[in-house]
N, C-alpha and C positions, 0 to 999 in steps of 0.2 A: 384341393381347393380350386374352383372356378378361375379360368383366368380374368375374366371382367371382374372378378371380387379381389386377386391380385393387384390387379391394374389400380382400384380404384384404391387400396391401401397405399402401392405405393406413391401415386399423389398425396394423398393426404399427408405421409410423412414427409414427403418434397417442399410441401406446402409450410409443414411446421418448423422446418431447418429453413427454409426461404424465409420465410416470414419475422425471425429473430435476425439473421444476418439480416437481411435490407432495411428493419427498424433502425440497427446499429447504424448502418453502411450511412443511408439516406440522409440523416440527420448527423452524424459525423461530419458528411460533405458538406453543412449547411450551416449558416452562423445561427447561432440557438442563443438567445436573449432571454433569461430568466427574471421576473420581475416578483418582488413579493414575497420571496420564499418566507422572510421572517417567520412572515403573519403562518405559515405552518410550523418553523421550527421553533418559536419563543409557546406557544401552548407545550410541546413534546418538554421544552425544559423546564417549565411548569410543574411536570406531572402528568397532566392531562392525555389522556389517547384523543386521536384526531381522526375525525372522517372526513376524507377528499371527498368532493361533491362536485362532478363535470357530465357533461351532454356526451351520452354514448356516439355520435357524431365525430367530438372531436376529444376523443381521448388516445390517439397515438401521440402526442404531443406531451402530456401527461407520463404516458406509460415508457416514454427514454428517457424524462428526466429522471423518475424515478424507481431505475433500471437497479437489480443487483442490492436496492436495499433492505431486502426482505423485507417487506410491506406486506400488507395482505390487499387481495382484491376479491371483489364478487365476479363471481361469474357465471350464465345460466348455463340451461339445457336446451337454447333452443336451437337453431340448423348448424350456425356456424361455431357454437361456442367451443365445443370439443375443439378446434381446429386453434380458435383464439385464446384455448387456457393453454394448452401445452406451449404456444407461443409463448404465451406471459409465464410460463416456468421455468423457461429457457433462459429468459429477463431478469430472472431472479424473485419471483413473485409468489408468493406463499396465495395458496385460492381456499376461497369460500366457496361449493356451488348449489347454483340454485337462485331462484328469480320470483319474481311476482308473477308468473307465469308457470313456474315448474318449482317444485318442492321447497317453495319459498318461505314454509312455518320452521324446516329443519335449516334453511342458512337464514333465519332470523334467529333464532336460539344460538346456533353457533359463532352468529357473528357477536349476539349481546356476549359469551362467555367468553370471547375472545378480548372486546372491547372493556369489560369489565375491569382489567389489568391495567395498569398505569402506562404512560408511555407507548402504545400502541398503535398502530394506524391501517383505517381500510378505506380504500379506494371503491368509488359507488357508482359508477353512471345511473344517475338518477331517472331518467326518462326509457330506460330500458325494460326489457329486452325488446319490445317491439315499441313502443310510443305509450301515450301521440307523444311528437315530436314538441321536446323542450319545456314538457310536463312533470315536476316530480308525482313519484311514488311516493306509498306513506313511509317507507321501512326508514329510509336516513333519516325521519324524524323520529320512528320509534326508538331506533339504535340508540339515539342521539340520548334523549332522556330518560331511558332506562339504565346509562351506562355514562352519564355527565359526560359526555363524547362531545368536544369542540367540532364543530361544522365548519370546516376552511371550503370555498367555491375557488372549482378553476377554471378557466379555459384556454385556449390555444387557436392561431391562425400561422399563415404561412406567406408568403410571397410568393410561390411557387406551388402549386399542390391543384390537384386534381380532386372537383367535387362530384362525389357519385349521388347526382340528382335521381335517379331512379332508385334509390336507396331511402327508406322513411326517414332515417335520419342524417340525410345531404350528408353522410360520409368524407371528412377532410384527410386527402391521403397526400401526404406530404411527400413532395420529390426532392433530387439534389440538388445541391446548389442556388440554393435561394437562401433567405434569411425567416427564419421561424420568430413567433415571441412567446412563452409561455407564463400564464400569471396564475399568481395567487393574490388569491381576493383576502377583506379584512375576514375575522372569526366571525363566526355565529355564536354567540355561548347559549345551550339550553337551560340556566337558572335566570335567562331573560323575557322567560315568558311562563307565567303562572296562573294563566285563566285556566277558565274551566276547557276550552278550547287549545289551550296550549300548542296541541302536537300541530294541527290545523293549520294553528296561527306560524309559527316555526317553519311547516313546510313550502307558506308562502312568502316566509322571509328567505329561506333556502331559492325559490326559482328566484324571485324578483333578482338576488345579490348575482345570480348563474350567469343568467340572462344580461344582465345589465353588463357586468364583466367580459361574457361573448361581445353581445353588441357592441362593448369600448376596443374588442383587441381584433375588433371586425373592421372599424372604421381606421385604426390605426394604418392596416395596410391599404385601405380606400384612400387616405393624405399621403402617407408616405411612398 
């Protein structure tokens, strides 16, 4: 084997053993303020499977709370995601993959049959894999009401954290020792919307709720 094709394997698995250790390490060192979880765990004891609904942006925040619980997450094909799923399986994270970009009719089937089960839950950066930025996709709406899938929005900000503005999605990468906040927003239930437009109408109660949510735990660290 080429040494440049060595080289660059063995980055890439430096990358994926880095990448689990300093999610842990990072946010360990860092006071993490959870706000809302009910509003995801009172659906699960319902019955209901739940889909998390957050901006590809700022989902490291998201992805340590809920580390280790066997969740399911989407995750595509596109440059970095190989690198980001093996991360999130380190985490404990059971993957869907595939995107609205790349073989995304086969991880829509298999997230509906997945969803379909009671007590379930998948994690969606909705505005992925590439933009525009803080736009849903149709799929969390389609998942949603094929599969009575509760729509929980979250988001996340930091005191501390480095934003990768040359990134489509302003990237929040959270550093040590600062203070984090992580929220969950109220549900979205899909039997609340029964037009002829439904899914339409759903996917812009999914950004509006996303958005609004960012926006309040963006200002939060602008006061405090």
């Amino acid at each position: 084997m080429p040494r440049k094709s060595l080289w660059k394997r063995f980055k890439f698995w430096v990358g994926v053993w880095l990448g689990g250790v300093l999610i842990r390490l990072f946010f360990f060192l860092s006071r993490n303020e959870v706000v809302g979880k009910e509003n995801y765990l009172n659906p699960l004891q319902e019955g209901r499977s739940v889909i998390l609904a957050l901006w590809h942006g700022q989902m490291l925040g998201p992805i340590y709370n809920l580390r280790d619980t066997g969740i399911y997450a989407m995750v595509g094909y596109h440059r970095d995601a190989e690198m980001i799923a093996r991360v999130m399986k380190r985490l404990g994270y059971k993957l869907i993959r595939g995107s609205s970009r790349d073989r995304g009719n086969k991880a829509m089937e298999e997230s509906i049959r997945v969803m379909e089960k009671p007590g379930k839950t998948l994690a969606i950066t909705c505005d992925g894999p590439i933009g525009p930025y803080r736009k849903v996709k149709p799929g969390v709406g389609v998942i949603a009401q094929k599969t009575d899938a509760v729509v929980v929005p979250m988001a996340t900000n930091g005191s501390r954290k480095k934003v990768i503005t040359t990134s489509w999605d302003k990237f929040y990468l959270h550093l040590p020792f600062g203070r984090n906040r992580i929220v969950y927003g109220e549900p979205i239930y899909p039997e609340d919307f029964t037009g002829a437009d439904k899914i339409r109408e759903m996917l812009s109660t999914i950004e509006t709720h996303i958005n609004a949510l960012q926006d309040e735990v963006d200002r939060y660290f602008d006061e405090h």
